[in-house]
TORSE-999634 format. One record per residue (C-alpha): x, y, z. Coordinates in steps of 0.1 Angstrom, whole numbers, plus 5000, padded with zeros to 4 digits. Each point is the difference from the previous one (the first is absolute). Layout:
N
<xx=X | yy=Y | zz=Z>
...
***
This chain:
496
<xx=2491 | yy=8575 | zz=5571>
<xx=4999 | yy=5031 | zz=4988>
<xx=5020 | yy=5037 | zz=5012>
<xx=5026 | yy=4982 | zz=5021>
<xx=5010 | yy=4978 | zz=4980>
<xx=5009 | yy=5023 | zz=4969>
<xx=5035 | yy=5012 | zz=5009>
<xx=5020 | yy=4989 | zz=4978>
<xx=5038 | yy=5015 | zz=4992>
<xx=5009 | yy=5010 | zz=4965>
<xx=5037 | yy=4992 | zz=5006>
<xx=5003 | yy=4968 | zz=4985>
<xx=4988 | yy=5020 | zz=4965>
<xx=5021 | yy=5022 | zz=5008>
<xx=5029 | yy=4982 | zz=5000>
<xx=4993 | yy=4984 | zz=4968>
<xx=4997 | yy=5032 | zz=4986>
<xx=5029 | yy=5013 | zz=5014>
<xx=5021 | yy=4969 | zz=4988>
<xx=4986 | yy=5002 | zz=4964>
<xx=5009 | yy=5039 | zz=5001>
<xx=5036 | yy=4992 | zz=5012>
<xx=5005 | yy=4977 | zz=4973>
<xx=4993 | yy=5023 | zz=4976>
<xx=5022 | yy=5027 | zz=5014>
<xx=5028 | yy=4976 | zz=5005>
<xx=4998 | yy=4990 | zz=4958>
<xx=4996 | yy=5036 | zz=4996>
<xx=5039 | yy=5010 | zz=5015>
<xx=5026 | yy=5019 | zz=4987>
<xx=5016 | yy=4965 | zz=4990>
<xx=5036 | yy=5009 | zz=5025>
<xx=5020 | yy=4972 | zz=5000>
<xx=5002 | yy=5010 | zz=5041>
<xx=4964 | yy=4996 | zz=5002>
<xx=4991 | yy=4965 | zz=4985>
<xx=5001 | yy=4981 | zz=5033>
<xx=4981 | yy=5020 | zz=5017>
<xx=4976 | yy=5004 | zz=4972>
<xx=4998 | yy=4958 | zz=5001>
<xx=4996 | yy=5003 | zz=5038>
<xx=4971 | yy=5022 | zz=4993>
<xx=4986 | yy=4980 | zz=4975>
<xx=4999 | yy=4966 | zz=5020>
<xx=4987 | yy=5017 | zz=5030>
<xx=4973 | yy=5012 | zz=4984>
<xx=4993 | yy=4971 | zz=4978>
<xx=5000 | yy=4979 | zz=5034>
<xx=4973 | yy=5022 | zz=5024>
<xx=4975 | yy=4998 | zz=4963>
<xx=5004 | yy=4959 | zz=4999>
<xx=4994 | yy=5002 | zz=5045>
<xx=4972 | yy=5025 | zz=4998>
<xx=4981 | yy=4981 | zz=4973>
<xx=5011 | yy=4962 | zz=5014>
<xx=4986 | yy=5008 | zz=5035>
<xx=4967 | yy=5017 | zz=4990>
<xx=4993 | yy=4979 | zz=4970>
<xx=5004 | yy=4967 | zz=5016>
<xx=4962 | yy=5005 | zz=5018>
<xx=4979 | yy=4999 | zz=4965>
<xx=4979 | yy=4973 | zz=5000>
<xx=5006 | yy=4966 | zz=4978>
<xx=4971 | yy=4990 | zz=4976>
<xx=4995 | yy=4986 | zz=4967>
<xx=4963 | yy=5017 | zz=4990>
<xx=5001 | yy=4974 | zz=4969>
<xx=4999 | yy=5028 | zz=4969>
<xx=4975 | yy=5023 | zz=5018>
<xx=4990 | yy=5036 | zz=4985>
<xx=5011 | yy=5031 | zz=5022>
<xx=4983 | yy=5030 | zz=4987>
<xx=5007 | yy=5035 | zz=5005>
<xx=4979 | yy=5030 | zz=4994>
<xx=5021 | yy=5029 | zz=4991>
<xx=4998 | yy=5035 | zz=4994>
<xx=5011 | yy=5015 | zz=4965>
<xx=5031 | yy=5014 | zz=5001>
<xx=5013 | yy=4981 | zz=5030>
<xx=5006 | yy=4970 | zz=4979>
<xx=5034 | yy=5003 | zz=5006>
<xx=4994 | yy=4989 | zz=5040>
<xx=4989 | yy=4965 | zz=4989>
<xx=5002 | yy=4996 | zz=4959>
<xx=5031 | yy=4985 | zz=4984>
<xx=4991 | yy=4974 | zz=4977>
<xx=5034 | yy=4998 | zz=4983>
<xx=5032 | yy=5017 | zz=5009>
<xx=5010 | yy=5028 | zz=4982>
<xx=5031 | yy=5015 | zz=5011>
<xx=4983 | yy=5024 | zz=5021>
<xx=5015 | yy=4998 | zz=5035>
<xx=4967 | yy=5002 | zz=5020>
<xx=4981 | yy=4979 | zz=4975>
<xx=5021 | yy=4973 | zz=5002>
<xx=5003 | yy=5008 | zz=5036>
<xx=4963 | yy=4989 | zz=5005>
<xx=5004 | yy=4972 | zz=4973>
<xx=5022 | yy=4981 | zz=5024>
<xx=4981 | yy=5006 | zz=5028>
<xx=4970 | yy=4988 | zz=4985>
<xx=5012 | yy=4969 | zz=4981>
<xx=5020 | yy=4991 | zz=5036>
<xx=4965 | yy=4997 | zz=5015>
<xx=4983 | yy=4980 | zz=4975>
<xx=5029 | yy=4973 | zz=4997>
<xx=4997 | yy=5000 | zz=5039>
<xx=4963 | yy=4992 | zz=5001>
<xx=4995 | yy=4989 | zz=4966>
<xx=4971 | yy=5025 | zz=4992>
<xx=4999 | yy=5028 | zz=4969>
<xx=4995 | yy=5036 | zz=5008>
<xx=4974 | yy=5020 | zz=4978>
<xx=4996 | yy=5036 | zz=5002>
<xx=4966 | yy=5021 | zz=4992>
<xx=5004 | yy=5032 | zz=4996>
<xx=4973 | yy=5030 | zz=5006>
<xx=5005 | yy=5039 | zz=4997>
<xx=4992 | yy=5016 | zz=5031>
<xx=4986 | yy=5036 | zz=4997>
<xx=5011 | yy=5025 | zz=5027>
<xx=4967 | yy=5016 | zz=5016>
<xx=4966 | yy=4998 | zz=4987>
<xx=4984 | yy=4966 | zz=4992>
<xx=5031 | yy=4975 | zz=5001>
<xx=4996 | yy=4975 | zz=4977>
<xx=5024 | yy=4973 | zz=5013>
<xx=4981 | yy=5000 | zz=5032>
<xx=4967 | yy=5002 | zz=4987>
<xx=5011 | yy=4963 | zz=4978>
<xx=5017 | yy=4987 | zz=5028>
<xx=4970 | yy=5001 | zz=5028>
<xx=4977 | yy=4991 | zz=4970>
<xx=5023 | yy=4969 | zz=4998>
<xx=4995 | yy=4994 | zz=5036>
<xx=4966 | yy=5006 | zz=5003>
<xx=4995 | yy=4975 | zz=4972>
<xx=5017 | yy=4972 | zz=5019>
<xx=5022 | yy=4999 | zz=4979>
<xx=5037 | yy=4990 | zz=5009>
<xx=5017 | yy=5015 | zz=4967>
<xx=5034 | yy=5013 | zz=5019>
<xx=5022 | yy=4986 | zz=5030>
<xx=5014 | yy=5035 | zz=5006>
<xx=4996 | yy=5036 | zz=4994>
<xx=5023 | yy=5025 | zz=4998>
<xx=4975 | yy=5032 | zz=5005>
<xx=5006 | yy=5039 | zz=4999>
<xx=5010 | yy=5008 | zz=5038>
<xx=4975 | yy=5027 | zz=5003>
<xx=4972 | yy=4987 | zz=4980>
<xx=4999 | yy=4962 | zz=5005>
<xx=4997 | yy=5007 | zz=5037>
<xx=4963 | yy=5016 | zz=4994>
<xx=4984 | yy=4969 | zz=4988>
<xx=5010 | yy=4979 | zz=5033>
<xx=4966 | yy=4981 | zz=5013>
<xx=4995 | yy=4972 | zz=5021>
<xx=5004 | yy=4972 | zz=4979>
<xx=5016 | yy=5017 | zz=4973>
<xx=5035 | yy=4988 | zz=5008>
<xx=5019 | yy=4979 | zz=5020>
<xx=5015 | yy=5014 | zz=5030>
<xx=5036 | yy=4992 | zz=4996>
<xx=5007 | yy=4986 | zz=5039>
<xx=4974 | yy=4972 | zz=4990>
<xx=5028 | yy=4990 | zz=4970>
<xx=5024 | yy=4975 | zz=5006>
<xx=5033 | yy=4994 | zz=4992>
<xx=5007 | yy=5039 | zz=5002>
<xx=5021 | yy=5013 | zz=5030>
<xx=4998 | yy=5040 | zz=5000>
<xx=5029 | yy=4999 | zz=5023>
<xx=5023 | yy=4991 | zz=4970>
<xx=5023 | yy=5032 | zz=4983>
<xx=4980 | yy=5001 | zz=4969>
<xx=4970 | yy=5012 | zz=5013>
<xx=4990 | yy=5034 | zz=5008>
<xx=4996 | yy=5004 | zz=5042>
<xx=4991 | yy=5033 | zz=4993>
<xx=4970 | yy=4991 | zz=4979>
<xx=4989 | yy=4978 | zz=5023>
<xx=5003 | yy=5022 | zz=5031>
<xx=4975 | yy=5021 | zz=4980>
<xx=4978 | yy=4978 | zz=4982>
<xx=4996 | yy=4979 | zz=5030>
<xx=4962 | yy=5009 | zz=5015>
<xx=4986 | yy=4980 | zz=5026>
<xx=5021 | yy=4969 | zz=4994>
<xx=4992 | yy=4998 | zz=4962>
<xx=5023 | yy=5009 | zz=4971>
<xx=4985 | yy=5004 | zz=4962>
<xx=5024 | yy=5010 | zz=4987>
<xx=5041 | yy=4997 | zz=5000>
<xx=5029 | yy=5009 | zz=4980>
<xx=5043 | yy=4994 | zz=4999>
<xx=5026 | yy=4991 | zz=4978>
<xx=4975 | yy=4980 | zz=4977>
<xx=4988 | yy=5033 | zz=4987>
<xx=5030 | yy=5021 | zz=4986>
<xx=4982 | yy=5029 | zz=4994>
<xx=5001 | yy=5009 | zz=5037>
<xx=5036 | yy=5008 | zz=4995>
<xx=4994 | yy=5014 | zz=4974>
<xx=4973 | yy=5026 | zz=5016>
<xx=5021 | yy=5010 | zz=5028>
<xx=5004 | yy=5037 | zz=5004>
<xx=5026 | yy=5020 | zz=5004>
<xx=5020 | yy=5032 | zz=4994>
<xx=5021 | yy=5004 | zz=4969>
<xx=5032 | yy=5021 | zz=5005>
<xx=5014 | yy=5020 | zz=4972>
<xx=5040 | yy=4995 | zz=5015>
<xx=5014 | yy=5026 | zz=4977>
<xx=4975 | yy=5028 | zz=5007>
<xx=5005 | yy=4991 | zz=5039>
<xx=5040 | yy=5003 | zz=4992>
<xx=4992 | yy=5035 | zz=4981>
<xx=4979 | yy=5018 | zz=5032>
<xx=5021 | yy=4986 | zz=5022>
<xx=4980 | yy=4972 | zz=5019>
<xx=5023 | yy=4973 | zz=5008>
<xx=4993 | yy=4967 | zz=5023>
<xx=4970 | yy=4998 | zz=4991>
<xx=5000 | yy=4961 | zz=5009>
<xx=5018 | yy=5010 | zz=5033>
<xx=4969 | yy=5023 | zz=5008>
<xx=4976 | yy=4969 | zz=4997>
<xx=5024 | yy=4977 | zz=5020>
<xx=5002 | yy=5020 | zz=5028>
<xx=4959 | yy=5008 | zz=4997>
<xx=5000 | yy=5037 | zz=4996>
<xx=4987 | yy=4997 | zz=4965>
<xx=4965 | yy=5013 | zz=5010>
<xx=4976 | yy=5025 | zz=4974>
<xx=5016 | yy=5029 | zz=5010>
<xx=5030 | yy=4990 | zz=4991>
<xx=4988 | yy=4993 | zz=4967>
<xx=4984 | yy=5032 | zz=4998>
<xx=5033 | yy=5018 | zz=5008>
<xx=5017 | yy=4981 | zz=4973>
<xx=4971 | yy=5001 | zz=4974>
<xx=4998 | yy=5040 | zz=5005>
<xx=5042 | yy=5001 | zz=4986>
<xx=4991 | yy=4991 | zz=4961>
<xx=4971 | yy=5024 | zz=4980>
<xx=5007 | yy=5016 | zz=4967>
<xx=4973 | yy=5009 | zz=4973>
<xx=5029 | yy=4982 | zz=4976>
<xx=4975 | yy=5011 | zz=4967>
<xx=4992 | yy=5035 | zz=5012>
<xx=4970 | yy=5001 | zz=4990>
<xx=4990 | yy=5019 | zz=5035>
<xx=4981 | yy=4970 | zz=5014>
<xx=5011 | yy=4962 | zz=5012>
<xx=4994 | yy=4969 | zz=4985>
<xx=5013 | yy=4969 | zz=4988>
<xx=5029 | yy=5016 | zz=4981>
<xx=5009 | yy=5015 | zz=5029>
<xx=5021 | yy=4990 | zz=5035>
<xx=4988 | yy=4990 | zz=5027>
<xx=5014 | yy=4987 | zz=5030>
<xx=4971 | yy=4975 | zz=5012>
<xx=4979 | yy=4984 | zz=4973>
<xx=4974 | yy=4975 | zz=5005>
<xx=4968 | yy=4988 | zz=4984>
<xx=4970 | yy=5009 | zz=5019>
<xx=4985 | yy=4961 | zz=5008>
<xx=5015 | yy=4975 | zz=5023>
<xx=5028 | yy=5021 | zz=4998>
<xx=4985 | yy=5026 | zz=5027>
<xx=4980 | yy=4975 | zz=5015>
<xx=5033 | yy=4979 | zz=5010>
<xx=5004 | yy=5030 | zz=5026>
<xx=4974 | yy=4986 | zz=5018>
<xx=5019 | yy=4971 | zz=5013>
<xx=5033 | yy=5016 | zz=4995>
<xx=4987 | yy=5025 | zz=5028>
<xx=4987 | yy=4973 | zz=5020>
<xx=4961 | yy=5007 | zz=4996>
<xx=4974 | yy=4973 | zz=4999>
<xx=4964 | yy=5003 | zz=4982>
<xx=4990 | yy=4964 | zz=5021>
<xx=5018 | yy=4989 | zz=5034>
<xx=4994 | yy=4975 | zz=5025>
<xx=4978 | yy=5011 | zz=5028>
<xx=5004 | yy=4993 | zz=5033>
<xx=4981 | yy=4964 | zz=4998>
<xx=5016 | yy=4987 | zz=4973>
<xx=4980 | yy=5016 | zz=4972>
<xx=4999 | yy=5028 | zz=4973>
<xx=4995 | yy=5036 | zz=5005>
<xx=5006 | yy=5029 | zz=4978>
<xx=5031 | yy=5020 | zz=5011>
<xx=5008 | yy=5022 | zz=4975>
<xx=4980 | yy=5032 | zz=5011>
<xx=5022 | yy=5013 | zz=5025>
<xx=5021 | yy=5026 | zz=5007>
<xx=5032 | yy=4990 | zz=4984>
<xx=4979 | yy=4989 | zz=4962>
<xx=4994 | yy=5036 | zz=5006>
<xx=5043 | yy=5008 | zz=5004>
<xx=5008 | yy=4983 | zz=4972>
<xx=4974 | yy=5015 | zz=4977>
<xx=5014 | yy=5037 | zz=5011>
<xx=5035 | yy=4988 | zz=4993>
<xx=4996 | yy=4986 | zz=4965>
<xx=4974 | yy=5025 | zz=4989>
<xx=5026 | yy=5027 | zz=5011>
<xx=5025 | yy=4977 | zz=4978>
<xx=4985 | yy=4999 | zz=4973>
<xx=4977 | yy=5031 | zz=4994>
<xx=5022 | yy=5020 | zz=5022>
<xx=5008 | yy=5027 | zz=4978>
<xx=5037 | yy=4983 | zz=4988>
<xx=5008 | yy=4991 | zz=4967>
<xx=5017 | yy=4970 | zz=5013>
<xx=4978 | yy=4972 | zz=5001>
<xx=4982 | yy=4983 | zz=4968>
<xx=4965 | yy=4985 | zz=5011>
<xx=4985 | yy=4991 | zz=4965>
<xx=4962 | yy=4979 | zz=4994>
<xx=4994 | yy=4975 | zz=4972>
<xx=5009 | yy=5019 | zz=4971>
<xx=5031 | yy=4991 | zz=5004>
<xx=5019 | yy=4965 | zz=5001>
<xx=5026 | yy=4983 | zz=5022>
<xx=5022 | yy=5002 | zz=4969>
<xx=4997 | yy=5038 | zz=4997>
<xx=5008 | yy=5003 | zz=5036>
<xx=5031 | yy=4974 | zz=4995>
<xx=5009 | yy=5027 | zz=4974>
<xx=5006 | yy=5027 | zz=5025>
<xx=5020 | yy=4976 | zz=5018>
<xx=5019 | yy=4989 | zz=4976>
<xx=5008 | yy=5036 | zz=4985>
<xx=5011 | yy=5007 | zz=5034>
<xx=4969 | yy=5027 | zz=5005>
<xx=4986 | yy=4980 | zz=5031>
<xx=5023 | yy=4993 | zz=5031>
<xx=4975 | yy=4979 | zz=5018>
<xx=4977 | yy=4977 | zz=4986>
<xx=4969 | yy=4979 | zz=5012>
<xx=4991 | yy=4968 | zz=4988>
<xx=5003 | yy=4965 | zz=5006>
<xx=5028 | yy=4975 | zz=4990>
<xx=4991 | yy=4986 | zz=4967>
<xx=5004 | yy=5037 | zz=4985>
<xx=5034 | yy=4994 | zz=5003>
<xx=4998 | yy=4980 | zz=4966>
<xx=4991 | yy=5031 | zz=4982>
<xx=5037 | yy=5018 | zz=5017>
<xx=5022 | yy=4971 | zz=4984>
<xx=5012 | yy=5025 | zz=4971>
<xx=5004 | yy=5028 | zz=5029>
<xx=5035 | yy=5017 | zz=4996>
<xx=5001 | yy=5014 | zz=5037>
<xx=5005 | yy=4980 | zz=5030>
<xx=4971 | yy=4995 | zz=5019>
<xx=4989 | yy=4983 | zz=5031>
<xx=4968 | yy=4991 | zz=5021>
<xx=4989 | yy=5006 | zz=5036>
<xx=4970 | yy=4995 | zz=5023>
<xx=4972 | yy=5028 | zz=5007>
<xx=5013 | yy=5021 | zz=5027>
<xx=4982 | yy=5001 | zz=5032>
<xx=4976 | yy=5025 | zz=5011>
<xx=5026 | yy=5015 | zz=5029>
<xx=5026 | yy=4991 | zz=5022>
<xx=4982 | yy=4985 | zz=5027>
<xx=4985 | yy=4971 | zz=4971>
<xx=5016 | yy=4966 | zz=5010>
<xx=5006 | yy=4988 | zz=4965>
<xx=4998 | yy=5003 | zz=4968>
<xx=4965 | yy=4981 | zz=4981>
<xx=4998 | yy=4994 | zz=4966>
<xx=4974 | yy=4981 | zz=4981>
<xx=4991 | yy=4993 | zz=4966>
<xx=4975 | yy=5013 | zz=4972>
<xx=4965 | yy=4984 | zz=5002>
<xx=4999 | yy=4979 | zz=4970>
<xx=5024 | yy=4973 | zz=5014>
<xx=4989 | yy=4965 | zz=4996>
<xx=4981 | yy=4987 | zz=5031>
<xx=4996 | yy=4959 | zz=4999>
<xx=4959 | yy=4985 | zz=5006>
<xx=4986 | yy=4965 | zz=4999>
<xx=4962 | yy=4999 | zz=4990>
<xx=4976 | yy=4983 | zz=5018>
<xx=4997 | yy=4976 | zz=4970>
<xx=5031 | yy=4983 | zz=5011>
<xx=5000 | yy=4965 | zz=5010>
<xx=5034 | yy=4985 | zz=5003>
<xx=5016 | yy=5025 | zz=5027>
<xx=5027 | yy=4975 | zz=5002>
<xx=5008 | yy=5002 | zz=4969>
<xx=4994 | yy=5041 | zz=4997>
<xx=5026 | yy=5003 | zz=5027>
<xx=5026 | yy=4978 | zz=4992>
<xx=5002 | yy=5017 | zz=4968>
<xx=4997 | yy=5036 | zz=5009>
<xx=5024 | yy=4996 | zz=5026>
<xx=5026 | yy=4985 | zz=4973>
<xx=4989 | yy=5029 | zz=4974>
<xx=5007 | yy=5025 | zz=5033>
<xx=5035 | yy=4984 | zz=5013>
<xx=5019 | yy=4993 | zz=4963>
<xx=4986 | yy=5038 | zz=4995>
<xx=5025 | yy=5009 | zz=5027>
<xx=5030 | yy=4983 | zz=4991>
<xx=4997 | yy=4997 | zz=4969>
<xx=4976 | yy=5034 | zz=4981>
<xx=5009 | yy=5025 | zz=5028>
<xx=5039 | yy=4998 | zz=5001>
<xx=4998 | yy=5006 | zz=4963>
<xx=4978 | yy=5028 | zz=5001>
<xx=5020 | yy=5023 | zz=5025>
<xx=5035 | yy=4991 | zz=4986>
<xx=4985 | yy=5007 | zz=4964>
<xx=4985 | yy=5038 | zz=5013>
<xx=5034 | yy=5004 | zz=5020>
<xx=5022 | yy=4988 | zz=4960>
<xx=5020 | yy=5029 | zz=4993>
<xx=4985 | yy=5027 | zz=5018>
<xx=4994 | yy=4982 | zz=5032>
<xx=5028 | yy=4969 | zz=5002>
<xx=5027 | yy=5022 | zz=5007>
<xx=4981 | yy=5022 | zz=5031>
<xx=4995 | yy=4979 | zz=5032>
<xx=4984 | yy=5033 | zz=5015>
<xx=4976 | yy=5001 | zz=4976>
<xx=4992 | yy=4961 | zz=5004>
<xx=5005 | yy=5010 | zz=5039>
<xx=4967 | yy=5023 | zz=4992>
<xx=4980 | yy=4976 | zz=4985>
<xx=5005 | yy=4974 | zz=5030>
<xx=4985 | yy=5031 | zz=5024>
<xx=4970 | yy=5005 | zz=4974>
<xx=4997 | yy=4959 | zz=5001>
<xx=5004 | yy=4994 | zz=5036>
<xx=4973 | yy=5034 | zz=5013>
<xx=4973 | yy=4992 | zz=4970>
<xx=4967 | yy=5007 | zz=5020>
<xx=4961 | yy=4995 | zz=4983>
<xx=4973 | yy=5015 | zz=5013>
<xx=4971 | yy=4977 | zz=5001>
<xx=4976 | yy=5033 | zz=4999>
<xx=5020 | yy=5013 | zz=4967>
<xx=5002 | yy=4963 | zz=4986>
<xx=4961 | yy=5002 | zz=5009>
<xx=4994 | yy=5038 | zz=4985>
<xx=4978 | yy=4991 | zz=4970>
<xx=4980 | yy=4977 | zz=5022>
<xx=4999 | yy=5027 | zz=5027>
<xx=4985 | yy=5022 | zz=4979>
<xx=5032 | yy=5017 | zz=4995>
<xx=5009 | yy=5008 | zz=5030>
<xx=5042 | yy=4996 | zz=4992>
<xx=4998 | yy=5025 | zz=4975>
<xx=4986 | yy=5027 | zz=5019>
<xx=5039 | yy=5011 | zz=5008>
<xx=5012 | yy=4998 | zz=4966>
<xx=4965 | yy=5017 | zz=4986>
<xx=5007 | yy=5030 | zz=5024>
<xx=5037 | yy=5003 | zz=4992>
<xx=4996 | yy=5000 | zz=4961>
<xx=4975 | yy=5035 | zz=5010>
<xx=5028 | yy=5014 | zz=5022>
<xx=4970 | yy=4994 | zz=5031>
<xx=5008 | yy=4992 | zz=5035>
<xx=4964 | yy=5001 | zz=5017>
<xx=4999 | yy=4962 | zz=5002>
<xx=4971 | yy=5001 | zz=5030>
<xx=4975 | yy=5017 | zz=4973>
<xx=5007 | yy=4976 | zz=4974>
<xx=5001 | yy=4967 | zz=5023>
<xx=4967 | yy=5016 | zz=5013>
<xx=4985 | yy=4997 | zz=4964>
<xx=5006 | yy=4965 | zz=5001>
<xx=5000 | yy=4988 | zz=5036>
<xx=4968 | yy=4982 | zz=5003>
<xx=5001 | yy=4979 | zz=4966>
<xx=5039 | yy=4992 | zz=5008>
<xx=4992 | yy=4987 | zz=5033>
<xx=4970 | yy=4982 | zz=4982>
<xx=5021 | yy=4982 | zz=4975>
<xx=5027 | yy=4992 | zz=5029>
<xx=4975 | yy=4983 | zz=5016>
<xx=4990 | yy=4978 | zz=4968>
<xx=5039 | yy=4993 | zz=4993>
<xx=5001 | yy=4985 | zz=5038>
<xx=4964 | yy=4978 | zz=4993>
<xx=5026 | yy=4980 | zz=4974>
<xx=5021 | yy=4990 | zz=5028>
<xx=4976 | yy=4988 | zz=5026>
<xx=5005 | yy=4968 | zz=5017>
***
């Protein structure tokens, strides 16, 4: 097990998603007599490749009655919604997750409970610190956790948790799970930790690049989506277009956020999704197999010039702003059409739904021409799945999560894209287009995922960029010997 055997193709969620977003833009239609058959034909078509996909990958879940058993999952505080739904309440996605949940306790006859636990970003995490307490105590309190990516990883110790290739009645190779995850995760045959379709919020964490279409129309950029089809969207082509839109709007003789911009972005994952967008690893395999850091090298180097140039450059045409401001301040600008580009990640599109002007969404642009394709990935605080050690009936664990994982996919997931995609989004196949290049090149770094354990070795890029610094080698230097240090503790977890 293990590397090989993680490639698994996203097309079979693709075409669900794709046949939920066609029904919705067939019931949208202009209602033309002329067009009701083929607005049935498109409706049954798409109605038929949902019932395949789901019939054919649904029919491996195991059978079991567990006789009114107790599945309990630990939770983090506001990402109830990825496993919470006592009750339906009209809400789309909560009832969404009702149905997938009540599906999987009538098919094994067991109740799921949910325990839920804020989890602090940096400093002493509190849902970790009561989760290996639990552990430690023997105690087998939860079946599953759904952990903070980039936290949850830094308390994995032998014997801590269950490494998921020892769990049966789960088959990795199936759509709703996350190859990509695995590709990474995956350290000398052993897997902690895991994630897919079971954990909505990494869909809803996916980065990408909000377009402003009506400012693009006005400075005369036009195909845009064309540009990224035929892979010549690359930085400096959104550089070019970024450098068309500055105004002091206020003229008040300086820029801020009453002003226009032409790029604006928070400074947090937002920067650091460069990273993978320009290809750069902070942990790669070495030659044997293993784990090396990769990061200090001559093209970390590139990039850092690039976007230091782009954003402290001396142009008024890029907004790079720190935490006194909000993602709904910056959704402001977009909405008040003072930001043509915009970074984030998917979910922010529920703040746009009252946005007048058109918009759209594409993948970050490659570093240059000569970059194969494009990579996307998603903000750190996804939902990664763990079993503690504490567990007992693996059997039981993963028929269950499995279940949880696979009605996540046909039945949460469908629901979640075609509800982003409702009004703005049902009517624009290019921009739904977009999102299947962002799904289908997500990349994670294990040595980002890793960063806090690393000693924060993944946010050496970002820490440099928000200072307008390029001298990577000094600052890696700083830190060389403890990163390698804690690498070397990280890779004692996975020992045979």
């Amino acid at each position: 097990m293990g590397e090989n055997i993680m490639k698994t193709s996203s097309k079979i969620t693709a075409a669900l998603l794709l046949a939920a977003m066609l029904l919705s833009c067939a019931a949208c239609g202009n209602g033309a007599a002329g067009n009701d058959a083929q607005t049935d034909t498109v409706k049954a078509d798409a109605a038929n490749t949902t019932a395949a996909a789901e019939t054919n990958a649904l029919d491996s879940l195991k059978s079991a009655d567990y006789g009114g058993k107790t599945f309990t999952i630990l939770q983090r505080t506001n990402y109830e919604y990825e496993f919470e739904a006592p009750e339906e309440t009209g809400d789309l996605i909560n009832d969404a997750v009702y149905a997938r949940n009540r599906t999987v306790e009538d098919k094994y006859n067991i109740s799921i409970k949910t325990v839920t636990m804020q989890a602090d970003w940096g400093g002493e995490d509190k849902f970790n610190s009561a989760l290996t307490n639990t552990i430690m105590a023997g105690d087998a309190a939860y079946d599953l956790v759904a952990g903070y990516a980039a936290m949850i990883l830094g308390v994995v110790q032998p014997g801590y948790f269950v490494d998921w290739y020892d769990i049966p009645n789960i088959d990795l190779s199936k759509p709703w799970w996350s190859e990509q995850i695995a590709d990474s995760l995956t350290i000398n045959n052993k897997m902690y930790a895991m994630t897919g379709d079971i954990a909505l919020s990494v869909w809803k964490e996916m980065m990408t690049i909000y377009v402003n279409k009506k400012m693009t129309e006005n400075y005369g950029i036009t195909g845009i989506y064309d540009t990224v089809r035929d892979g010549s969207w690359t930085f400096d082509k959104l550089n070019q277009y970024a450098a068309t839109a500055s105004g002091d709007l206020d003229g008040d003789g300086k820029f801020t956020k009453s002003d226009l911009y032409g790029y604006a972005s928070i400074y947090s994952t937002e920067v650091d999704t460069f990273m993978p967008a320009f290809d750069i690893q902070v942990v790669g395999r070495s030659s044997d197999g293993g784990l090396e850091y990769t990061i200090n090298n001559e093209h970390t180097v590139g990039a850092l010039d690039k976007l230091a140039s782009f954003f402290f450059g001396g142009g008024n045409y890029t907004f790079l702003v720190d935490g006194s401001m909000q993602y709904e301040d910056m959704c402001v600008m977009f909405k008040e059409d003072r930001a043509m580009f915009l970074a984030g990640y998917l979910a922010l599109a529920e703040n746009l739904r009252d946005m007048d002007t058109d918009y759209g969404m594409i993948p970050y642009p490659k570093y240059d021409d000569t970059q194969e394709k494009y990579y996307s990935t998603c903000r750190d605080n996804f939902s990664l799945i763990l079993f503690p050690g504490t567990a007992t009936d693996l059997d039981y664990i993963g028929a269950v999560t499995e279940a949880l994982c696979a009605y996540g996919y046909s039945e949460v997931v469908p629901v979640y894209y075609n509800t982003v995609l409702k009004d703005k989004y049902s009517r624009d196949a290019d921009s739904a287009e977009m999102l299947d290049i962002i799904r289908d090149n997500l990349v994670y770094d294990v040595g980002y995922l890793n960063s806090f354990a690393l000693d924060g070795a993944g946010h050496i890029f970002v820490g440099l960029v928000r200072s307008g610094k390029t001298d990577f080698a000094s600052e890696y230097a700083k830190k060389e010997a403890s990163i390698n240090e804690k690498l070397a503790q990280m890779l004692e977890a996975y020992k045979d």
